[in-house]
VMD Tcl script that draws the C-alpha trace (Angstrom):
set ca {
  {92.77 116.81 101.87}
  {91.62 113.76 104.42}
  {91.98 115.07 108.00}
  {94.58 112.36 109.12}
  {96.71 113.87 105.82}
  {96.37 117.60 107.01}
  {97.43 116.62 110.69}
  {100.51 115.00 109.08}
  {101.29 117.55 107.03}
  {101.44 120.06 109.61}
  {103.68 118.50 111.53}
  {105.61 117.79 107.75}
  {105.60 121.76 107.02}
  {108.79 122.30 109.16}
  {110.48 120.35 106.50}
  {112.71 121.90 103.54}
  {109.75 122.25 100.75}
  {110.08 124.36 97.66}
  {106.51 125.74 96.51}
  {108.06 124.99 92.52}
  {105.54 123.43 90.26}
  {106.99 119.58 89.61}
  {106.78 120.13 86.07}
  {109.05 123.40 86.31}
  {111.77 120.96 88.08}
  {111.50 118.08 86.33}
  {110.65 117.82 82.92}
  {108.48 114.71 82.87}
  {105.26 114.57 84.44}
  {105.69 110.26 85.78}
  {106.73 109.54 89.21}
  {106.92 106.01 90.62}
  {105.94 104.46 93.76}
  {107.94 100.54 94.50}
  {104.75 98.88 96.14}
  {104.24 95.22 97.47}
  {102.27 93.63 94.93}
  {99.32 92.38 98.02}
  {99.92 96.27 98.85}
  {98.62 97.28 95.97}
  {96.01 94.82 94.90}
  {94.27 96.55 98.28}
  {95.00 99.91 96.66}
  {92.96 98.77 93.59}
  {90.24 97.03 95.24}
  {89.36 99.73 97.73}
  {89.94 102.49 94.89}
  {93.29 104.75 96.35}
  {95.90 104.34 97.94}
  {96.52 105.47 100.77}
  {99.97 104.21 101.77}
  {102.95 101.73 102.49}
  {103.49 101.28 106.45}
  {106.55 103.60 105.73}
  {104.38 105.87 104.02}
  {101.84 106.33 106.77}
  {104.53 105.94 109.38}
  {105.91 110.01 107.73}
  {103.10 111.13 106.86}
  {102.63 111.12 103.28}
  {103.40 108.78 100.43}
  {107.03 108.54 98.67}
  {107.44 108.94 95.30}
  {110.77 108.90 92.86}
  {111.57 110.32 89.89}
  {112.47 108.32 86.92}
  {116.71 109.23 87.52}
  {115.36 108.63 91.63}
  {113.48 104.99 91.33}
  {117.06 102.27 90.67}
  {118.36 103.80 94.39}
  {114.99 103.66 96.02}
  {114.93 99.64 95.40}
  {118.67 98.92 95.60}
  {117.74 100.80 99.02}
  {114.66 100.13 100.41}
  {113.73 97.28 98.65}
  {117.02 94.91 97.79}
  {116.47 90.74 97.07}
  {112.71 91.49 96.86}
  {110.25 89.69 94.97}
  {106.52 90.35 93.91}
  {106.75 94.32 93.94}
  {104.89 96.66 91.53}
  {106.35 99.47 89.70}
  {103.04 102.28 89.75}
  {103.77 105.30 87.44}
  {101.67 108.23 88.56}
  {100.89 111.51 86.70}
  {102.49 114.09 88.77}
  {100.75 117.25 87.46}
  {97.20 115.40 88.06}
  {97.95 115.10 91.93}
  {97.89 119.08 92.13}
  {98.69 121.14 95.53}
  {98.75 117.71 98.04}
  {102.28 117.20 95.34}
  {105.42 118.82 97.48}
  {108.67 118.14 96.31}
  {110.67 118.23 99.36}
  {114.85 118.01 99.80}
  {115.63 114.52 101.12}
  {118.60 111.74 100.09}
  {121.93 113.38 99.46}
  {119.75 116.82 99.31}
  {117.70 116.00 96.10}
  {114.16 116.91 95.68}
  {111.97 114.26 96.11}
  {107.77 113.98 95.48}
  {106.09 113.36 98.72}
  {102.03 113.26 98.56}
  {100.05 114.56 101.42}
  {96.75 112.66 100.61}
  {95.65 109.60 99.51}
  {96.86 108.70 95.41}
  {93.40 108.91 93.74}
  {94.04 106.12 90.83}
  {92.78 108.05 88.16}
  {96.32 109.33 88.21}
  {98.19 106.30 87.84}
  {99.57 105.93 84.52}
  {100.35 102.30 84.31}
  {101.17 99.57 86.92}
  {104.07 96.89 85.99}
  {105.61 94.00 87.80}
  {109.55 94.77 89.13}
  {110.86 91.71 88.30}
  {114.54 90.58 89.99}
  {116.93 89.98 87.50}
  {119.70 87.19 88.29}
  {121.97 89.57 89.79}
  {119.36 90.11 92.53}
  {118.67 93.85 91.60}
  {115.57 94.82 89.85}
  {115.19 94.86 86.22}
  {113.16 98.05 85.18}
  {111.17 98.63 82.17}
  {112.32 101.79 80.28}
  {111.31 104.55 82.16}
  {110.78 108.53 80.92}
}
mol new
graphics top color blue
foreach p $ca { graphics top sphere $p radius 0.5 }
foreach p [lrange $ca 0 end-1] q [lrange $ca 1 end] { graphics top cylinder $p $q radius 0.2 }
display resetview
């Protein structure tokens, strides 16, 4: 774990966390970051990720399941354009992975490192459909 992550996740451990393995609380292994498409072009160029301002702002990065991602851009990302949709193999993130109670008292996936992008699965464009919501590809 990068030394700026452990600080942060110290301070994070006072937090609700449940030490379940993802895959034993959800049964798919994908879960999605919304990114900035000049965001992430920097995430591929320098080789990880290492976070949205929000993101480094808390202390580790936000992820959302598949049932999790329509409410986390209606929410956090409404009327925006040129965003990327990056699915991310949960199981291959291993311990830095917590899956912490958050909106409305669902589990979310919070990272506590940098996303290594051997683990992303695929990256997509989040288009805006007319309505001004996002249109998303079929997700797991």
């Amino acid at each position: 774990m990068d030394a700026p992550y452990a600080a942060m996740y110290a301070h994070e451990r006072s937090r609700s966390s449940l030490p379940a393995e993802p895959e034993a609380m959800h049964p798919s292994s994908l879960i999605y970051k919304i990114c900035p498409a000049a965001l992430w072009a920097q995430a591929e160029a320098a080789g990880r990720f290492t976070g949205a301002p929000v993101d480094l702002a808390d202390g580790f990065i936000h992820f959302s399941t598949a049932a999790q991602v329509g409410e986390t851009a209606a929410r956090h990302f409404a009327g925006q354009a040129d965003l990327k949709l990056v699915a991310v193999d949960a199981a291959a993130l291993g311990p830095a992975l917590k899956w912490e109670v958050s909106r409305g008292g669902a589990l979310f996936p919070h990272l506590y490192a940098p996303l290594d992008l051997a683990a992303v699965r695929f990256v997509r464009h989040l288009p805006l459909a007319t309505d001004g919501t996002h249109a998303f590809p079929p997700l797991d």
